[in-house]
N, C-alpha and C positions, 0 to 999 in steps of 0.2 A: 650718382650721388657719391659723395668722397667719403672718405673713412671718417675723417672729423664731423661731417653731418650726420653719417648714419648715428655716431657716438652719442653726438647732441641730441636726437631725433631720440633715441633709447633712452639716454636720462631723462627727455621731457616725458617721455612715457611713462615711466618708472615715479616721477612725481606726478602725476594724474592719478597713479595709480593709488599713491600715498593717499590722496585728496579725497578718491570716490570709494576709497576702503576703509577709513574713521566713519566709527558711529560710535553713537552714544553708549558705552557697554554697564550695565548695573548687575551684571552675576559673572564672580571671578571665581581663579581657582586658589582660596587659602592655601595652598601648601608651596603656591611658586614664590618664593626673593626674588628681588632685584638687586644686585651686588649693591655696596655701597660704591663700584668703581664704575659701572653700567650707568649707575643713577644719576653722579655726577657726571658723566661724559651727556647724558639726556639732557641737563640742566644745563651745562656747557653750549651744549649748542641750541639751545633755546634763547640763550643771553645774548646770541646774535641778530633777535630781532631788535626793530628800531623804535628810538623810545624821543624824547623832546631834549634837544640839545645834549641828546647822547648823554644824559643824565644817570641811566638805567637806574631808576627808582624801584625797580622789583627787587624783594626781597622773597626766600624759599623756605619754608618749614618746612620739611620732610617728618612726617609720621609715620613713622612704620614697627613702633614696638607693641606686640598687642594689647597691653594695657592701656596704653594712651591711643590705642584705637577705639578701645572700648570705652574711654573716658570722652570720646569725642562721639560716639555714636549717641547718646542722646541730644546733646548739642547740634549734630544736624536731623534733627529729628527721623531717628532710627531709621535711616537707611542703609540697607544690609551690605551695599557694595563699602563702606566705610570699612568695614570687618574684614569683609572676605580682600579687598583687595592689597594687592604688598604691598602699599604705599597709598597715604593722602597728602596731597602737598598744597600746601597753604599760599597761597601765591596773596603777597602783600606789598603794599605802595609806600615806599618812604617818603615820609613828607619833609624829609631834612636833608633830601640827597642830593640838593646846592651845595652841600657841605665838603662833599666827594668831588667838586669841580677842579679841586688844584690837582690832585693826585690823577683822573681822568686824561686832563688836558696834560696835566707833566707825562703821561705815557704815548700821549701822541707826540710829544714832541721827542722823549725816548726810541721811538719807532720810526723818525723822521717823515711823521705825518704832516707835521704843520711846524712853523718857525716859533722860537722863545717866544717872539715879540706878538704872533699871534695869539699864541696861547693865553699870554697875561691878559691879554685883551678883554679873549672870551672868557676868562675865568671871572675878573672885573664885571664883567656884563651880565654873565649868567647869574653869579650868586648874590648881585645888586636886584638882577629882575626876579629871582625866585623865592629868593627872602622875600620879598615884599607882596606876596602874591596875597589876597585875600584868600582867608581857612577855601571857600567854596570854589576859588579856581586851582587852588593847590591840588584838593582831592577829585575832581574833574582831569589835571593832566598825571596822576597817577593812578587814575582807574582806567583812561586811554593806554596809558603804556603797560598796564598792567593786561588788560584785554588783547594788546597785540603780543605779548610772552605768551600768554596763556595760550593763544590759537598756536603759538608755534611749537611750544614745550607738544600741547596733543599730536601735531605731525609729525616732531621727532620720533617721540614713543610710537609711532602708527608706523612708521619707517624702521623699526628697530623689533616688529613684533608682537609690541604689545597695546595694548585697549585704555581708553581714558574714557572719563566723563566729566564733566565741568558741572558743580555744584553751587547755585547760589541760592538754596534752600538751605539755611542754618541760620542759628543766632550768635550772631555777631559778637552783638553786647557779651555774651556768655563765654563764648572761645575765645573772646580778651581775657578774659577776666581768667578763664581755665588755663591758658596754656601762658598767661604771665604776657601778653603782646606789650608792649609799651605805645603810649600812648601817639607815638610820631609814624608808627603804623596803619597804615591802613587796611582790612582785610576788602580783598577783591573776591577771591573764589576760591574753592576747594577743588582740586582735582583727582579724583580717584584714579589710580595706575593699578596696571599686572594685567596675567592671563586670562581673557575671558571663556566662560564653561558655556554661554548662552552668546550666540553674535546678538548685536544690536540690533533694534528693529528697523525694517528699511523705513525711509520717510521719502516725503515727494518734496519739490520746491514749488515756488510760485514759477509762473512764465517769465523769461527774462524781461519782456515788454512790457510787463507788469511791476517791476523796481528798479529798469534801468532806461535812464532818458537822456535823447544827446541835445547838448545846448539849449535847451529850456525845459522848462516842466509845463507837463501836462494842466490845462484847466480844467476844473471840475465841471 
C-alpha cells in the first residue's frame, strides 16, 4: 500500500470515527465556552454542506449569553441541556435567500468558477423560479437544506471535541416572537453544543435490509 493510500485509508477512518462517536448528549458541563473564534470556524465549515442551487438558505442564532438561555429554557420546554450547554444554535431557513443569488453567483465568477454569461443566466432563473415558489414549497426546500447544515454543523463539533443534540421540541410560535425572528424565517431546530458530563446513550439501528432497497421496493 502507498503512502497516499495509507493517508486516505486513515482519514476515512478518522471520519467513521466522527460518524459512530456522535450521540445525542442532554447533560453538559456549564462552566466550558466555546470561543466566539472556535464557533465560527464550526459554523464555517458547516456552511459547506449542499443546499438547492447553492442557495444556502441557512441562517445561525447563536445563544450563548446566560440570560437568554434562560429566557429560552421555557420555550423549549425546560430542557436542562438548554442551560448547561455553551451554546444553543438556532439553525433557520430563509425564505428570501433568492435574494443573495446575484452576490453568490457574482463570487463564483470572482473565483473563476463559472463565466459572466453563466452566471446572469442562473441568477435570472434561480430568482425567477424561487420567487415564485408557492409559501409550502418554499419552506419544504428550506427545511431540506436546513436538515442537511444541521447534520453537518453536529459532525463538525463531534470532530472538534464536543457534543450536540438536535432539538425539535419547542415552541416555535413563541421563540419568534421571544427572540424577535422576522417573519422570512423559518425556524428548523435547536441545537445544543459544549462539553458533555454524561456520554449519550448508545442506541441501535434498524438492519440495513430493513430501509435500504436496490431498484425497486419491496411489496407488502
Amino acid at each position: 500500500m502507498s503512502n497516499l493510500q495509507t493517508l486516505e485509508k486513515q482519514e476515512q477512518q478518522t471520519f467513521i470515527d466522527v460518524i459512530q462517536g456522535r450521540r445525542s448528549v442532554r447533560s453538559y458541563d456549564p462552566t466550558v465556552q466555546i470561543s466566539r473564534e472556535e464557533m465560527t470556524e464550526i459554523l464555517e465549515l458547516a456552511t459547506l454542506a449542499p443546499s438547492s442551487s447553492n442557495l444556502q438558505p441557512w441562517r445561525f442564532l447563536v445563544i450563548d449569553k446566560p440570560e437568554l438561555k434562560n429566557k429560552l429554557l421555557p420555550i423549549a420546554f425546560n430542557q436542562q441541556q438548554v442551560v448547561e450547554a455553551s451554546a444553543v444554535i438556532a439553525v433557520l431557513g430563509d425564505l428570501e435567500s433568492y435574494k443573495n443569488a446575484e452576490k453568490i453567483y457574482g463570487q463564483a465568477v470572482e473565483a473563476g468558477f463559472m463565466p459572466v454569461d453563466t452566471a446572469k443566466s442562473f441568477i435570472e432563473r434561480t430568482v425567477g423560479t424561487y420567487s415564485s415558489f408557492p409559501p409550502e414549497v418554499a419552506r419544504q426546500v428550506v427545511y431540506t437544506d436546513g436538515g442537511l447544515i444541521s447534520m453537518q454543523l453536529m459532525l463538525v463539533a463531534r470532530s472538534k471535541g464536543y457534543d450536540t443534540v438536535p432539538m425539535g421540541g419547542y415552541d416555535k410560535a413563541k421563540f419568534v416572537e421571544a427572540f424577535g425572528i422576522d417573519e422570512k424565517y423559518v425556524p428548523v431546530m435547536l441545537i445544543a453544543i459544549g462539553k458533555a458530563t454524561k456520554p449519550g446513550h448508545p442506541t441501535t439501528r434498524l438492519p440495513i435490509e430493513d430501509v435500504a432497497f436496490f431498484n425497486e421496493m419491496p411489496t407488502e
